[in-house]
N, C-alpha and C positions, 0 to 999 in steps of 0.2 A: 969116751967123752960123754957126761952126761946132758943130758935134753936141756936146751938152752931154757926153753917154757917149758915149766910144770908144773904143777898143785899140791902142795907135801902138807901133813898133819903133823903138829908137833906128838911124838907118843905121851909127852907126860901131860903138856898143858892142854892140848889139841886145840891149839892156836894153826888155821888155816895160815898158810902163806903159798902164795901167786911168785914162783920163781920167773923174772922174766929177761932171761940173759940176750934179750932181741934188742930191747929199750936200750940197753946203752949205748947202743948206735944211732940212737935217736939224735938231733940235733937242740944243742939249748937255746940257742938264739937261731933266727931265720937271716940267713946270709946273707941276702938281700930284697929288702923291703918288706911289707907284711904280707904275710899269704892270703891275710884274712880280709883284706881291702879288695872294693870287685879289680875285678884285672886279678887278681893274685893269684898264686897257685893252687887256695882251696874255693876262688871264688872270682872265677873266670866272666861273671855276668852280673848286671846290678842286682839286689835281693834287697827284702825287706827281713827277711830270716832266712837261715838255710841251715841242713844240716848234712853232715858227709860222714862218711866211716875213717877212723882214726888211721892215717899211717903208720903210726907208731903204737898197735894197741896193748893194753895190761893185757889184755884174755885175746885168745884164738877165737877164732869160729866169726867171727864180723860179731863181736858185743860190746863193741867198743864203738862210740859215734861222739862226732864235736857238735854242737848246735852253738849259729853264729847270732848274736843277739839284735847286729843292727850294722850297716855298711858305715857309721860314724867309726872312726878309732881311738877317738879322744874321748867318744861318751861314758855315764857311764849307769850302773841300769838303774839312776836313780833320776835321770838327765832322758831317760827312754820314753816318762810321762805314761799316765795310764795307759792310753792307745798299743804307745810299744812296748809295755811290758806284758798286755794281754797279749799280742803275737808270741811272746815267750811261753806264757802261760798255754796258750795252744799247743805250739810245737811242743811244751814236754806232754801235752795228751794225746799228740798225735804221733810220737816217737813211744811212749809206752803202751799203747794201743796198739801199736805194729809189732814191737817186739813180744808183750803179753803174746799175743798169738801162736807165736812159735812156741812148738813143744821141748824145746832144750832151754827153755828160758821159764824160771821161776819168780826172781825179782828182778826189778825197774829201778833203778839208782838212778833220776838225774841230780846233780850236783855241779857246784860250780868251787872253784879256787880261784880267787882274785888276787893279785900283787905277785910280786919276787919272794916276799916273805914267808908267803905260803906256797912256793914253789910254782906259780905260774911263769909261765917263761915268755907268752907272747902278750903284749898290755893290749890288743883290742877287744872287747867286750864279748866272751864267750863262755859257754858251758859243755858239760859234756855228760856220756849218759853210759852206765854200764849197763850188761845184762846177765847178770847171773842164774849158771846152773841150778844153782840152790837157795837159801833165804840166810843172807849172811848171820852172821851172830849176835848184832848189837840189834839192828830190826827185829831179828828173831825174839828177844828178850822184852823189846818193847811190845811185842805184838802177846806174849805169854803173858806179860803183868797186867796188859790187859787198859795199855795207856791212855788218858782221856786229858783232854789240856784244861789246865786251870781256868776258869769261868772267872773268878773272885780272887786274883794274884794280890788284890790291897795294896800295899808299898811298891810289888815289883809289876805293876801294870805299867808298858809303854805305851799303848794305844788302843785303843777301842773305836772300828771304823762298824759297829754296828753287827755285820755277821760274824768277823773274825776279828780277834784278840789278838794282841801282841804282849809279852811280858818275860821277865828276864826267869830265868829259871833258877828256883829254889837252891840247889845244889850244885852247879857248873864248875867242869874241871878247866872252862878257858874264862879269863879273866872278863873277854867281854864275851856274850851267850845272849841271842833273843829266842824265842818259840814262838812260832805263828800257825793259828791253826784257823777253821773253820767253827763256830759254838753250835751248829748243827753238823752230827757225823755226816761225813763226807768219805768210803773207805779209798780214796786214789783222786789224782787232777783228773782222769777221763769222767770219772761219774759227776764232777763239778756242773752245775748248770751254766748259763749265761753269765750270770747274778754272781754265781760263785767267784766263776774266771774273773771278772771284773772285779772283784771285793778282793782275790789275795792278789792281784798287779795291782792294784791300789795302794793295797798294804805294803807289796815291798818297796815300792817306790819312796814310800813312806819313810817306812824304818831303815833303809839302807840309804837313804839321804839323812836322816839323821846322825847314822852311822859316821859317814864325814865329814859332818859341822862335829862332831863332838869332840876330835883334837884338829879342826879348821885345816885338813889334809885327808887324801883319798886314806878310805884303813882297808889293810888287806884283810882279807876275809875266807872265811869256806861256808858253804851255803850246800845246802842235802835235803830233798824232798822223799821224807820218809811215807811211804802207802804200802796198800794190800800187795800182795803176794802174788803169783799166777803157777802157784804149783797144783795147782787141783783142789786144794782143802777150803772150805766157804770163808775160814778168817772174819766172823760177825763182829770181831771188837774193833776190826782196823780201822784208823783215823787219820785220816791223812796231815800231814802236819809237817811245817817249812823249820827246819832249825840252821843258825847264822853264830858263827861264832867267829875269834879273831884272837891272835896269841899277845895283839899289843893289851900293856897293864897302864902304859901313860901313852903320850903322843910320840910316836916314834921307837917306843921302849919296850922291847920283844919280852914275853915270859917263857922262860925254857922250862921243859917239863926234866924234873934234875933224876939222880941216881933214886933215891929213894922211892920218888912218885911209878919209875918203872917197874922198879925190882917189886912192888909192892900191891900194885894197882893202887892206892890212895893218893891224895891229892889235895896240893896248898893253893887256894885263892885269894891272891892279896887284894883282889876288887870285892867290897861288899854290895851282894846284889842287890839289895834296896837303894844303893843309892850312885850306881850304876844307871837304876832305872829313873831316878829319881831328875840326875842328867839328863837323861833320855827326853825324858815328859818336856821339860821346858826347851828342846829344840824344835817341839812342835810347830 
């Protein structure tokens, strides 16, 4: 019988994949009421945030952790207001600050999936955070080209709150796509200052309430806060930087990524980014 969890390399393309024959015993829906609500099962006490180890996790070894955004279930992180989204903004530098530490831990993934569309299964207001062994392959690539976020996006700027930028990206393979970074290098949320932390919970409150007035309904989303590394190497070009994307193309109206886009790695955007962003500006 082979190992229900493992890590196998493809030999041609050497595409990681995380076998994880534990998860399907995972539950999709919670059986009865939310767990996430205090009283519940992952939140036994009132909180202002919290954060627990996944019962159900991708990776062995405790790398796997939920962070709870807020004891509201209805809210959502755009309804959180500056105050609660810098708690979030803490917690993920105080979750990747703990895990950096350990020596089996290389990168810091927090990230969030919001809605059913994007495969989130419980609707209260949450994230989650891996820690990988290694530096996965798309950060890796980002962190080799040596990424630096558009200053002067022109047409695809969404917002400008002064230290950090928001604007739709050049090139996105999901039809909606923002990037939010810092205009001063910042390499990870822990090195953020005060000033910092408060300027990107600004921001996404921002852009992620935008995000829901722009088809007048919550839009599911996937949110990933890409930073420095903790494998030993100094990494001087890292830039920490929040990317937000979403598969809807209209209000309600899913984009599937079809035969051609897999078998190929290329990729059809029927939203043009300028004027994506162009939407965007005027929900301000």
């Amino acid at each position: 019988m082979p190992d229900p969890s493992d890590t196998r390399i493809d030999p041609f393309l050497g595409t990681r994949v995380h076998v994880v024959g534990t998860r399907q015993a995972r539950p999709n829906l919670p059986s009865t009421g939310c767990p996430f609500c205090p009283g519940g099962l992952e939140a036994p006490e009132h909180y202002d945030v919290r954060w627990f180890r996944n019962r159900w996790p991708a990776m062995q070894g405790d790398r796997c952790e939920v962070l709870l955004y807020t004891p509201e279930h209805t809210a959502t992180f755009a309804s959180l207001g500056e105050a609660g989204a810098r708690r979030v903004v803490d917690l993920w530098a105080e979750r990747t600050a703990a895990l950096n530490a350990r020596d089996d831990v290389h990168f810091v993934l927090c990230f969030e999936n919001r809605g059913p569309e994007v495969g989130a299964t419980i609707a209260h207001p949450h994230g989650q955070i891996y820690a990988y062994d290694h530096v996965p392959d798309r950060p890796l690539r980002l962190l080799e080209s040596k990424w630096t976020p558009e200053l002067a996006p022109g047409d695809r700027l969404v917002a400008d709150h002064g230290d950090w930028v928001a604007s739709v990206p050049y090139a996105s393979t999901y039809p909606i796509a923002l990037s939010i970074a810092p205009k001063l290098q910042a390499p990870d949320v822990v090195s953020l200052d005060d000033a910092g932390r408060n300027g990107l919970a600004a921001m996404l409150v921002d852009v992620l309430g935008r995000l829901d007035r722009l088809y007048d309904r919550p839009m599911p989303y996937m949110m990933w806060l890409n930073q420095r590394p903790s494998d030993g190497n100094e990494w001087p070009q890292a830039w920490c930087n929040v990317e937000i994307v979403s598969p809807w193309r209209g209000p309600g109206v899913p984009r599937f990524i079809a035969a051609a886009e897999v078998a190929c790695g290329e990729y059809f955007n029927p939203v043009i980014p300028e004027v994506l962003a162009e939407q965007l500006r005027a929900l301000g």
